[in-house]
ROSE-4610 file (N, C-alpha, C; in Angstrom, 1 decimal, always signed):
// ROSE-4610
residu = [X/X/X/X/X/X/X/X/X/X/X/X/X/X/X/X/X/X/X/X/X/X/X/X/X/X/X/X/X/X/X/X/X/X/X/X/X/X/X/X/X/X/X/X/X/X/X/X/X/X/X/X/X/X/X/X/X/X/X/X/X/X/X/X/X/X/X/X/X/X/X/X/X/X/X/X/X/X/X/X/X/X/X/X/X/X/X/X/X/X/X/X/X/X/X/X/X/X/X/X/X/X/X/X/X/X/X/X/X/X/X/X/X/X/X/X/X/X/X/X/X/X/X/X/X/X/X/X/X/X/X/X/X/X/X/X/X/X/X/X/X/X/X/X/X/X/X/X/X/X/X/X/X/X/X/X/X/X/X/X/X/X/X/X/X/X/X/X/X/X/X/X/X/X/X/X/X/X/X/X/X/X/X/X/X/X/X/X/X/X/X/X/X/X/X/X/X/X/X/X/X/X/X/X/X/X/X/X/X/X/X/X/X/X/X/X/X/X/X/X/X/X/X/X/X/X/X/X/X/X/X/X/X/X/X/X/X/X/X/X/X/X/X/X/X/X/X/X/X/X/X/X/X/X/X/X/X/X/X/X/X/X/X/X/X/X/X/X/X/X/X/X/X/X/X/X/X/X/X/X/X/X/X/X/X/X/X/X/X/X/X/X/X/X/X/X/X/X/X/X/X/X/X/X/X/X/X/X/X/X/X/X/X/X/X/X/X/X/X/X/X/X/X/X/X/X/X/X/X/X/X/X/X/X/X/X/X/X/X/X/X/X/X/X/X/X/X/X/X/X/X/X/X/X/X/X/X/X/X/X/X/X/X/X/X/X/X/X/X/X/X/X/X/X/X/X/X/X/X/X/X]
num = [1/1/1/2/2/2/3/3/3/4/4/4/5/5/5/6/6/6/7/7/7/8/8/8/9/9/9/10/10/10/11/11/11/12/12/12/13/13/13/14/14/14/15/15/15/16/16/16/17/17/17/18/18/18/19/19/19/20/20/20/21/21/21/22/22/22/23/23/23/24/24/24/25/25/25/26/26/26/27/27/27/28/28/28/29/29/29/30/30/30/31/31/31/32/32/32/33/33/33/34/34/34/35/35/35/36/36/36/37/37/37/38/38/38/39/39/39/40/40/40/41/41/41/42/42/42/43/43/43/44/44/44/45/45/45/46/46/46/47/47/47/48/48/48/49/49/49/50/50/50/51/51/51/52/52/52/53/53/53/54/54/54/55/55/55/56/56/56/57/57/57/58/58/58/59/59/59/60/60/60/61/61/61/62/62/62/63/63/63/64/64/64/65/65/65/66/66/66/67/67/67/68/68/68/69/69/69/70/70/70/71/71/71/72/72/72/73/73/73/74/74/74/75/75/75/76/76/76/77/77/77/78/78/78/79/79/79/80/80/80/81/81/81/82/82/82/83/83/83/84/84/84/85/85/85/86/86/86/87/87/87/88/88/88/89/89/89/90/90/90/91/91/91/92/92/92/93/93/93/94/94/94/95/95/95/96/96/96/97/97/97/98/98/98/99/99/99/100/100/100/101/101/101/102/102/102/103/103/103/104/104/104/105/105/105/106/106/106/107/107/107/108/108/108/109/109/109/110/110/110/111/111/111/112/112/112/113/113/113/114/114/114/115/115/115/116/116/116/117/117/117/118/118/118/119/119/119/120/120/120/121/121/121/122/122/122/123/123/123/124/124/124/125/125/125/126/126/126/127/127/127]
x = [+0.8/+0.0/+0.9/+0.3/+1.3/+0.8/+1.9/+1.6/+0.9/+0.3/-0.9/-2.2/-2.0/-3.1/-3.4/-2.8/-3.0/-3.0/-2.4/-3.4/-4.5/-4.8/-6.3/-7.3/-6.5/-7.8/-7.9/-6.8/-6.3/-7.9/-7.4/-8.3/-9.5/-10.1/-11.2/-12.2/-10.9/-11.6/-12.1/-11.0/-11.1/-12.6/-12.5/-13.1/-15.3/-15.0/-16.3/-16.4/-15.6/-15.9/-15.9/-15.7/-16.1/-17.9/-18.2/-19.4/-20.3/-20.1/-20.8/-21.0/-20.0/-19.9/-20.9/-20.3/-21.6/-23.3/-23.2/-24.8/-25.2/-24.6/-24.7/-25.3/-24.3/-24.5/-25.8/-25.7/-27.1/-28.4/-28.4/-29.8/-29.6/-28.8/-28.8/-29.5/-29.0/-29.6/-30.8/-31.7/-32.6/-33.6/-33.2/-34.1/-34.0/-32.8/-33.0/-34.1/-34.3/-35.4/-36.7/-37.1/-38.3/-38.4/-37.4/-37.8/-37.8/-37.4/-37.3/-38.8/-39.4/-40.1/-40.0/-38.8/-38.6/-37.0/-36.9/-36.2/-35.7/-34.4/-33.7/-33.0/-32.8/-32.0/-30.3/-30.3/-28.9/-28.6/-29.7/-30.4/-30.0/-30.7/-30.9/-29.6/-28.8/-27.5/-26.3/-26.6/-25.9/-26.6/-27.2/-28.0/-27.3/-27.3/-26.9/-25.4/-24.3/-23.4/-23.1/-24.1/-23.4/-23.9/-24.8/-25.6/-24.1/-24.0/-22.3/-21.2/-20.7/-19.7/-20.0/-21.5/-21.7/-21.4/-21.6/-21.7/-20.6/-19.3/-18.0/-17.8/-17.7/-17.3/-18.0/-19.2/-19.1/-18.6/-18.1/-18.1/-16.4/-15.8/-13.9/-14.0/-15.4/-15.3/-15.7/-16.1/-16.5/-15.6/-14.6/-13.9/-12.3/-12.4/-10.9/-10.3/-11.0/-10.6/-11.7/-11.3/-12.2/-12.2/-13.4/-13.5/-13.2/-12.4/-11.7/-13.6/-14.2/-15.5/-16.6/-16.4/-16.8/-16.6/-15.2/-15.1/-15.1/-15.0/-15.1/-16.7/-17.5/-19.0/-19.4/-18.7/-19.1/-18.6/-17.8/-17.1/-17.6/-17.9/-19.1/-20.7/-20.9/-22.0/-21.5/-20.7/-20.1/-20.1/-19.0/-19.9/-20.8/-21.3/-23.0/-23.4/-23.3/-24.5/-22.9/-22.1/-21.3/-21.7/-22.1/-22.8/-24.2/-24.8/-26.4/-26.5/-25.3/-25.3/-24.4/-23.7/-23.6/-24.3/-23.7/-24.6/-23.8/-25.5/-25.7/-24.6/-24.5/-23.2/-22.0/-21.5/-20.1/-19.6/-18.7/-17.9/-18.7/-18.7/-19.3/-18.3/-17.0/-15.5/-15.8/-15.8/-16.2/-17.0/-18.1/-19.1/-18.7/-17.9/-17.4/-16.1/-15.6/-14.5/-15.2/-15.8/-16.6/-16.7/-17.7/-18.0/-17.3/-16.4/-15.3/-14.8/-14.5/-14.1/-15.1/-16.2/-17.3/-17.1/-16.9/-16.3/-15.2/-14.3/-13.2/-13.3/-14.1/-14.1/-15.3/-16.2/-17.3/-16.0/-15.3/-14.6/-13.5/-13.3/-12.3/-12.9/-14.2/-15.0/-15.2/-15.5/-15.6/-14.4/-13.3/-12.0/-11.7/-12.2/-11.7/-12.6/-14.3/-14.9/-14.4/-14.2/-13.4/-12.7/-11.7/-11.0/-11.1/-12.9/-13.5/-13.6/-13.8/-14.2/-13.8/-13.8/-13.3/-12.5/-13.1/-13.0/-11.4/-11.3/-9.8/-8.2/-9.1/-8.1/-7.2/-5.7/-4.9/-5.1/-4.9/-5.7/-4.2/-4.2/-3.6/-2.8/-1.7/-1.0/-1.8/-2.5/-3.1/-1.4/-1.5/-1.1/-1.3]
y = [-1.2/+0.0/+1.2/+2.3/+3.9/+4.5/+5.5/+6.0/+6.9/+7.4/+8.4/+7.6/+6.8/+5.8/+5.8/+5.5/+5.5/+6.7/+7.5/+9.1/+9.4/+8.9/+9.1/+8.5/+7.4/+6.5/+7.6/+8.2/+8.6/+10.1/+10.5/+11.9/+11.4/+10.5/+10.3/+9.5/+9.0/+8.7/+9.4/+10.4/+12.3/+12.7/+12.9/+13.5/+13.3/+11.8/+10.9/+11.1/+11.2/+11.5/+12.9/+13.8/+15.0/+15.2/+14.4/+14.3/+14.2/+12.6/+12.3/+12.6/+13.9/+14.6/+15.2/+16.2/+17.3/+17.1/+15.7/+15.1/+14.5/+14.3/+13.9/+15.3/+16.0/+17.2/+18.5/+17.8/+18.6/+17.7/+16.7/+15.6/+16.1/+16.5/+16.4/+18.2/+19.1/+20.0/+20.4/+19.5/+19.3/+18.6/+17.6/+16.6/+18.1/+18.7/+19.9/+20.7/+21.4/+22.4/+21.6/+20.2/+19.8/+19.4/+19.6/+18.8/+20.2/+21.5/+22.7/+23.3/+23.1/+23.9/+25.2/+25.3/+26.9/+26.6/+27.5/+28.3/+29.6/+29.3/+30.6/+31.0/+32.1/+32.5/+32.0/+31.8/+31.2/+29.8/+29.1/+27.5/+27.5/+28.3/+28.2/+28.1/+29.4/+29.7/+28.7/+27.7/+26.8/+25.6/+25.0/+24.4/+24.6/+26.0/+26.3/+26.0/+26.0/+26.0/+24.6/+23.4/+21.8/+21.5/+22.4/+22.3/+22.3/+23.4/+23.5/+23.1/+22.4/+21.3/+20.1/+19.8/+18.7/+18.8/+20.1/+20.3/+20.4/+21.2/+21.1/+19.8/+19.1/+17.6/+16.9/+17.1/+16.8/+16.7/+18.1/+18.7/+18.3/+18.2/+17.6/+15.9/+15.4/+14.0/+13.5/+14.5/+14.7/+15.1/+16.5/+16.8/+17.1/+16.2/+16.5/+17.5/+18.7/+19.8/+20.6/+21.8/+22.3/+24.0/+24.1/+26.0/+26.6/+27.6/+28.6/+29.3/+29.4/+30.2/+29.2/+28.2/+27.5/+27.8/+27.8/+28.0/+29.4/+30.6/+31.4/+32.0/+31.6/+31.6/+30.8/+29.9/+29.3/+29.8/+31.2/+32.2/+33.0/+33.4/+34.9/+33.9/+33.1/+32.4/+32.6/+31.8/+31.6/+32.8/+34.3/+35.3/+36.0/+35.7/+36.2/+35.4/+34.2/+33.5/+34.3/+33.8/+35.0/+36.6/+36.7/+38.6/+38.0/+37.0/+37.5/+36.8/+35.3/+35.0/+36.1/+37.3/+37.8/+38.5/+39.3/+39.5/+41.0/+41.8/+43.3/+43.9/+43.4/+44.1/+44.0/+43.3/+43.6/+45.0/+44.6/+45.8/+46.1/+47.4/+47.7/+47.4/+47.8/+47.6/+45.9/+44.9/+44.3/+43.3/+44.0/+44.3/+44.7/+45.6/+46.2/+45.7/+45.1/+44.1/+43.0/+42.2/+41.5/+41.8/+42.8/+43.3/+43.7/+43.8/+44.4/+42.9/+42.4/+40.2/+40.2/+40.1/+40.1/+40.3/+42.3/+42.7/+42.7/+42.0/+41.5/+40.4/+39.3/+38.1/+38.4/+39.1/+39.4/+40.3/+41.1/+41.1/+40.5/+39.6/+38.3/+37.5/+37.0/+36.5/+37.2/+38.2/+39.2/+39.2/+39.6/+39.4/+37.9/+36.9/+35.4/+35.3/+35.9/+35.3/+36.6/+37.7/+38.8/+37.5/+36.9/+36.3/+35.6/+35.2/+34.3/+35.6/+37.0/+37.6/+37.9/+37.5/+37.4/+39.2/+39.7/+41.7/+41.6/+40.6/+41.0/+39.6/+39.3/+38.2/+39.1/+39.0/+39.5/+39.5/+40.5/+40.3/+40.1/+38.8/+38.7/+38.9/+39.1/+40.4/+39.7/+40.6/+39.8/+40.6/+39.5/+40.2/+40.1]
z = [+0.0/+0.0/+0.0/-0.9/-0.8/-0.4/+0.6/+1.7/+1.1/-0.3/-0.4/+0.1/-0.5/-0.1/+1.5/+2.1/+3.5/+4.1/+3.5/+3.8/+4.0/+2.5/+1.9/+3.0/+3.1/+4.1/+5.7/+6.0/+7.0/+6.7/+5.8/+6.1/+5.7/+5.1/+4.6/+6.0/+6.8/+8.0/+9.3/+8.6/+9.8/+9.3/+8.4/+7.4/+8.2/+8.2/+8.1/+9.7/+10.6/+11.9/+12.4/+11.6/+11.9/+11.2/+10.2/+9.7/+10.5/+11.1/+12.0/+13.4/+13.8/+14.9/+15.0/+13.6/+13.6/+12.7/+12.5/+12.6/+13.8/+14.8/+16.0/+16.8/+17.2/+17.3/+16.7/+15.5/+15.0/+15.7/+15.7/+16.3/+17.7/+18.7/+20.1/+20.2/+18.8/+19.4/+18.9/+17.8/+18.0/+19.2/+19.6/+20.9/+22.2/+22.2/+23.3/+23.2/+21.9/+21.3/+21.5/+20.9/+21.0/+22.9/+23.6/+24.8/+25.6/+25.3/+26.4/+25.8/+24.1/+23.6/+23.3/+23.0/+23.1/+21.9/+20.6/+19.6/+19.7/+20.2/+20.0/+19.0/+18.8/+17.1/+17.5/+18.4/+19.0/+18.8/+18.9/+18.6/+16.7/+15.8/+14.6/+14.2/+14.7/+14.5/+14.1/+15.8/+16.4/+15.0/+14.9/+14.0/+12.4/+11.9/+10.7/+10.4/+12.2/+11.7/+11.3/+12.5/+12.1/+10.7/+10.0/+8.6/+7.5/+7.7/+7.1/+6.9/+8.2/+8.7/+7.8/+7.8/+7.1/+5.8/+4.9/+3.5/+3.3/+4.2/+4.0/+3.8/+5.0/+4.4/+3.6/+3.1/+2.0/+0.5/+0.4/-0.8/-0.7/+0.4/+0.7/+0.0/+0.5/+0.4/-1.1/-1.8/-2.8/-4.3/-3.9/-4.7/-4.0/-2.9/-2.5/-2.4/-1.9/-2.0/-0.7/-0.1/+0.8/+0.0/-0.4/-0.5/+0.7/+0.8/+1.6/+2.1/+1.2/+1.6/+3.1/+2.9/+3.8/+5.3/+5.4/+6.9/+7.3/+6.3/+6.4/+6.7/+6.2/+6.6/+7.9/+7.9/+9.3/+10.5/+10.4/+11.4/+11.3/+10.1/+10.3/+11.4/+10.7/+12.1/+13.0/+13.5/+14.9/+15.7/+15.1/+15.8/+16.0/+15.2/+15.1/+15.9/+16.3/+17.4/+18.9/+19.1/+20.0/+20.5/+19.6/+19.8/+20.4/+20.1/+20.1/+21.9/+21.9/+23.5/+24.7/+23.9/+25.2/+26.3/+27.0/+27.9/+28.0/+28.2/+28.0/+28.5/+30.0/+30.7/+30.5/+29.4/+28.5/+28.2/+28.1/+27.3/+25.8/+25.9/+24.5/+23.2/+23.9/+22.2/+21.9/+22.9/+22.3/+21.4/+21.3/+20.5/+19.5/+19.2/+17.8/+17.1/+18.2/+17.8/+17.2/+17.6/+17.1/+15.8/+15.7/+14.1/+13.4/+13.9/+12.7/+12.0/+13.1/+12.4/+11.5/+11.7/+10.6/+9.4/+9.4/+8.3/+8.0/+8.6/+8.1/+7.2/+7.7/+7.1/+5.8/+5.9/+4.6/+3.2/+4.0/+2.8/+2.0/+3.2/+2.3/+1.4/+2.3/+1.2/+0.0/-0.1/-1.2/-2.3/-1.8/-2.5/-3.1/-2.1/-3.1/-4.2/-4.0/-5.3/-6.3/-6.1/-7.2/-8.2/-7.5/-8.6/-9.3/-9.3/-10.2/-11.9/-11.6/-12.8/-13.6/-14.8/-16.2/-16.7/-16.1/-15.8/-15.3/-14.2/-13.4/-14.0/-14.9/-15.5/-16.6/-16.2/-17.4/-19.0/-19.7/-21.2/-21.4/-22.4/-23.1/-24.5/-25.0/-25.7/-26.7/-28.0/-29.6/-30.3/-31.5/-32.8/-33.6]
């Protein structure tokens, strides 16, 4: 066997237990919601991010490859459900620290799909 090969098997087995973490993890934070009866946008949040985890590893187990935009949206979540669980009596900078990460990371995202557009691709010399 070559040791790509047993890589492969190596991350493909990472891969399938981070899957099943965060499908575990999504079903546990469902049975909470239906057993407290009560939805918080913190809950959805938390929810949306194992939604993503899953799609990442999907789309890794799929095309051997991970989009950079992936985990980058799954941080813009993260502090978004972060802001929405703190608590009033914080620090206000904080808060704006926070949001600035936000717009930090919305404009990276921004910049990597830029380099999909045919507009910013070098023209090539004619003769």
């Amino acid at each position: 066997m070559k040791i790509q090969e047993i890589i492969r098997y190596i991350q493909i087995t990472a891969v399938s237990i981070i899957f099943l973490g965060s499908f575990i993890g999504f079903l546990v934070e469902v049975s909470k919601m239906i057993n407290q009866l009560e939805i918080n946008l913190a809950d959805l949040l938390l929810l949306f991010i194992y939604v993503e985890v899953m799609g990442m590893t999907r789309v890794y187990l799929l095309s051997e490859e991970i989009r950079i935009t992936y985990p980058l949206i799954i941080s813009i979540t993260a502090i978004s459900r972060l802001i929405i669980l703190q608590k009033k009596e914080l620090d206000p900078a904080i808060l704006v620290y926070e949001s600035l990460a936000i717009l930090i990371i919305a404009l990276a995202i921004i910049v990597l799909r830029l380099r999909y557009l045919k507009i910013l691709e070098p023209k090539k010399n004619q003769k």
